[in-house]
N, C-alpha and C positions, 0 to 999 in steps of 0.2 A: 399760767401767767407768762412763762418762758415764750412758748410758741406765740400767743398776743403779741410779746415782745418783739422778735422774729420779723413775723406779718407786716406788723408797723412798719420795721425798718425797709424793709423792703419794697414798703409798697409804690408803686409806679405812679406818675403824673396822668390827666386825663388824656393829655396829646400824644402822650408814649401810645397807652391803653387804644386810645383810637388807630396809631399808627401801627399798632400789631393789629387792628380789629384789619385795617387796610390791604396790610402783607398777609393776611391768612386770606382775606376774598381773592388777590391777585393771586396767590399759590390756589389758592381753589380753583382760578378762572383757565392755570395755566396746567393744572391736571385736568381738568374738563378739555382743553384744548389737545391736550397729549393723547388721549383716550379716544375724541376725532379723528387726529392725525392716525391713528391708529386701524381706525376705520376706515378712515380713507384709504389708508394702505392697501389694504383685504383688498375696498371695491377696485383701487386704480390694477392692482396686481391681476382681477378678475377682467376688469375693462380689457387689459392688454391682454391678457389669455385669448378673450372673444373678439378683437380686430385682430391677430393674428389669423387664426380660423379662418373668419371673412377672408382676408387677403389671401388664403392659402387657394381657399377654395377661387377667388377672383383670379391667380395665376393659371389654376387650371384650366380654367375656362377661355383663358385668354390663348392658352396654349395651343387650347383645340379648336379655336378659330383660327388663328393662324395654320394650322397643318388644313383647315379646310378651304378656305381661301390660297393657302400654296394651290393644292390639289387644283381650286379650277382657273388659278393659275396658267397653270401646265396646259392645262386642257386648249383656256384659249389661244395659247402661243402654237400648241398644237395646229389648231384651227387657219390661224394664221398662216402660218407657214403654208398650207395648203391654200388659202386663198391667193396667197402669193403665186404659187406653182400655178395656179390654174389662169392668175394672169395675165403671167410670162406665156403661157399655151395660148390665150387669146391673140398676146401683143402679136407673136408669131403666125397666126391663122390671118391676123389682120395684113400683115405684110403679105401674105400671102393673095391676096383677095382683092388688095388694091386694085389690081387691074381688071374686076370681076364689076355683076353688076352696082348699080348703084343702092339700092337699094338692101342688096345684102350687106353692104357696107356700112352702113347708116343703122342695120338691126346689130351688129356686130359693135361698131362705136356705142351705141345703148348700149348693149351688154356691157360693154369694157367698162361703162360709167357709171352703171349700177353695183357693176364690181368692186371697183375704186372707193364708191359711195360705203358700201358694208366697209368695204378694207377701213376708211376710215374711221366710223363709228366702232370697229373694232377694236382698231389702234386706239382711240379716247375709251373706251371699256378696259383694255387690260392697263393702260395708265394711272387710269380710278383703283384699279385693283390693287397695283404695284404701291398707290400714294395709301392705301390704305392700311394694307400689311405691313410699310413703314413705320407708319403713326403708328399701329398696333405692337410694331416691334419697343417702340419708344416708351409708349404706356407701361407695356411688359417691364421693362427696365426700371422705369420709375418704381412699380409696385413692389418688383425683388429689393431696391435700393431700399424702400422704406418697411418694408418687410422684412431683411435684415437688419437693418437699423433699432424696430422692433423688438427683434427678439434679441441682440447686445443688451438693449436695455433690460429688458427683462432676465436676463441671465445674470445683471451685474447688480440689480434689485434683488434677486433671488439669493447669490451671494451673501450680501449683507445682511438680509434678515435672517438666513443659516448661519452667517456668525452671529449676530443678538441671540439667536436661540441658542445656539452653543454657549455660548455668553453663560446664560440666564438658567440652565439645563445643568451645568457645572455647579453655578453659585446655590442652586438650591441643592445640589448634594451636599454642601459642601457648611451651608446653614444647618441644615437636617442635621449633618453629622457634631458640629460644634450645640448642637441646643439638645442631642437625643438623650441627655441625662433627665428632659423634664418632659413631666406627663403630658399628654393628649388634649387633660381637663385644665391643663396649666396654658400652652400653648399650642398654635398651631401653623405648619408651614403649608402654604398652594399658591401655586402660578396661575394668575387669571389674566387672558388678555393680555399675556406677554410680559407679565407684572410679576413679581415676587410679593405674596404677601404673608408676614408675622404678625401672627396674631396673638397676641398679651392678652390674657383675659385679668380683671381689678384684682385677682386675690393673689395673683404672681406677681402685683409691683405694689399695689396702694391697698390702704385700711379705707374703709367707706368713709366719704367725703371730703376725703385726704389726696394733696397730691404730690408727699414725700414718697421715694419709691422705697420700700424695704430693700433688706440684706440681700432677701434671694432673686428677686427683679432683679437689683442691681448687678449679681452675678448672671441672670439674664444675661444681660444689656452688654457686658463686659466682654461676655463669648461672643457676642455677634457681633461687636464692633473690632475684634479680629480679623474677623472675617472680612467686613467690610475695608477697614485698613487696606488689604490685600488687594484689593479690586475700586481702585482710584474713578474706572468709568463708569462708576453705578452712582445714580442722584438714589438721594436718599430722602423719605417725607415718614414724616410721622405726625400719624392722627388722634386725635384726643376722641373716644366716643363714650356715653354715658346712657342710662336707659331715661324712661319721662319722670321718674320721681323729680320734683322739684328741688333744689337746692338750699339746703338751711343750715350751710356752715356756720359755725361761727367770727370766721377769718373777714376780715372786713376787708379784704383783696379780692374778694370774689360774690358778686349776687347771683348766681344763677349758673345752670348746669354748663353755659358757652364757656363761662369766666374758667369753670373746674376745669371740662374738656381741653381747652387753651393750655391751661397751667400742667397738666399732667404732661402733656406734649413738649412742651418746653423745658420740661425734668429729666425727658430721656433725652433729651437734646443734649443739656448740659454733662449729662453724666457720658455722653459717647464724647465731647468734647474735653471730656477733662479726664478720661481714663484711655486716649487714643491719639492719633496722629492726623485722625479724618479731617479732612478740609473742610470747615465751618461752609465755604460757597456750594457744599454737596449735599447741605440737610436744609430739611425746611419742616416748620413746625404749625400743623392746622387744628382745630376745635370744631367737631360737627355736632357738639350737643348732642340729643337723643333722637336727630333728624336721618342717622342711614342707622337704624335699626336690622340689624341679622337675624331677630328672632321677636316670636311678640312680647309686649308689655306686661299682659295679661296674665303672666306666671311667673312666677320665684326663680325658675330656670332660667326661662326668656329674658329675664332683665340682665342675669348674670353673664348670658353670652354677649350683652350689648354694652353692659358694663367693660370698656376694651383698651388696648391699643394696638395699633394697628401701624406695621413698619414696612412701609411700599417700598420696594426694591425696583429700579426704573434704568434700564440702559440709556446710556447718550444717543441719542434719534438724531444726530447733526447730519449724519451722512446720509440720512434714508428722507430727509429734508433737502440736502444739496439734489439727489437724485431727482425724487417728485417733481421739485420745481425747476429742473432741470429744462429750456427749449429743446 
């Protein structure tokens, strides 16, 4: 009759109830969106890896056009020059001859004009040559410019996610170490996807269909919020999860296993809020009902690893977002 009492007093308005049903779909929608961003990471990091490459490979190429167009380069100026010598030797023969027949004259003037003729077309060949190795040199420039430009970024991308992993590589020693008094079948710590996750199973915080945490949860909860204390740039979310038995409290705060999930979530909330220093703008509290199940239904065991809670550990992504969207 006490705990009825309890219930009652505390029980929430419907516009409350819908306004936390609100704030847990928007925290769901914005870990769905963290978990993207995440992936996006991988592929943008993978992206620039493979247009490096290309570009690596494009300066090469570009490099040894140019060393081959130098080459006939050379070649035609070579050429040149000799047509040149050999026209100055004409213009000479021709002075020479003026006073000779006419006719030798006249084959001599052709020659000189056919000469002139190549010289020309010469001259506009190595021009095309020289305008082209330009442009080629220009290109070339471009590609190194944006080729290093490139790989900055990605060196300074690379950076930050080596600090989150340092980050995150630390803080699970460092959880592991403040929770290693309790068993394996009590809790459990793993990094997934860049994530920290604690995992509560029901018989280390809650009695079945209860969402008051016990003594030893709540020492749980106390050690880790130590810890977190400590580490101001880690968002913190906590998930309520449950297996598919339906719900048949007697608590008239709650019809159904969302309502339970919700409420156990919001337990550990309170209890890191009120035994800590943590910034209430750092937690956030969700309810997935019996919908991400980790093991099946269909056994005594199964229900009891689904039966959870589950304390996501999430670095601040503000700077791995400045970069991305970076022009």
């Amino acid at each position: 009759m006490l705990t009825l009492a309890l219930f009652s007093s505390s029980c929430v308005t419907l516009k409350q109830y819908r306004n936390l049903e609100s704030e847990n779909e928007s925290l769901e929608t914005n870990m769905d969106k963290l978990k993207i961003t995440n992936r996006e990471l991988e592929i943008q990091q993978t992206e620039n890896l493979s247009r490096i490459r290309v570009l690596e490979k494009q300066v090469s190429k570009l490099e040894k056009q140019i060393v081959d167009e130098r080459r006939i380069y050379n070649l035609m100026q070579q050429k040149y020059l000799k047509s040149q010598e050999l026209y100055q030797n004409l213009l000479k023969i021709q002075n020479e001859l003026v006073s000779g027949s006419d006719i030798e004259t006249r084959k001599l003037l052709a020659e000189l004009q056919r000469n002139q003729q190549e010289l020309i077309v010469k001259e506009d060949y190595l021009r095309s040559l020289e305008d082209s190795l330009n442009q080629k040199k220009v290109n070339l420039e471009t590609l190194q410019q944006e080729f290093e430009a490139q790989q900055a970024r990605l060196v300074e991308l690379e950076y930050v996610i080596n600090q989150k992993d340092s980050l995150m590589t630390a803080l699970t020693s460092k959880v592991s170490e403040a929770l290693f008094s309790f068993n394996d079948d009590e809790l459990t710590v793993e990094m997934r996807n860049g994530m920290l996750y604690v995992s509560m199973e029901e018989k280390l915080l809650f009695k079945s269909g209860s969402f008051e945490v016990g003594d030893k949860g709540k020492d749980a909860i106390n050690k880790l919020s130590g810890v977190l204390e400590l580490n101001p740039d880690i968002q913190i979310l906590i998930e309520g999860h449950t297996d598919n038995v339906p719900y048949n409290g007697a608590s008239n705060l709650m019809i159904d296993n969302w309502d339970l999930s919700v409420k156990r979530a919001t337990s550990i909330v309170r209890i890191l809020m009120t035994n800590s220093n943590i910034d209430p703008t750092r937690l956030t509290a969700a309810g997935r009902s019996k919908y991400q199940a980790v093991d099946t239904n269909e056994t005594a065991e199964g229900k009891q690893k689904n039966r959870r809670i589950e304390i996501i550990l999430t670095p601040k992504l503000d700077e791995l977002f400045e970069l991305i969207t970076r022009s």
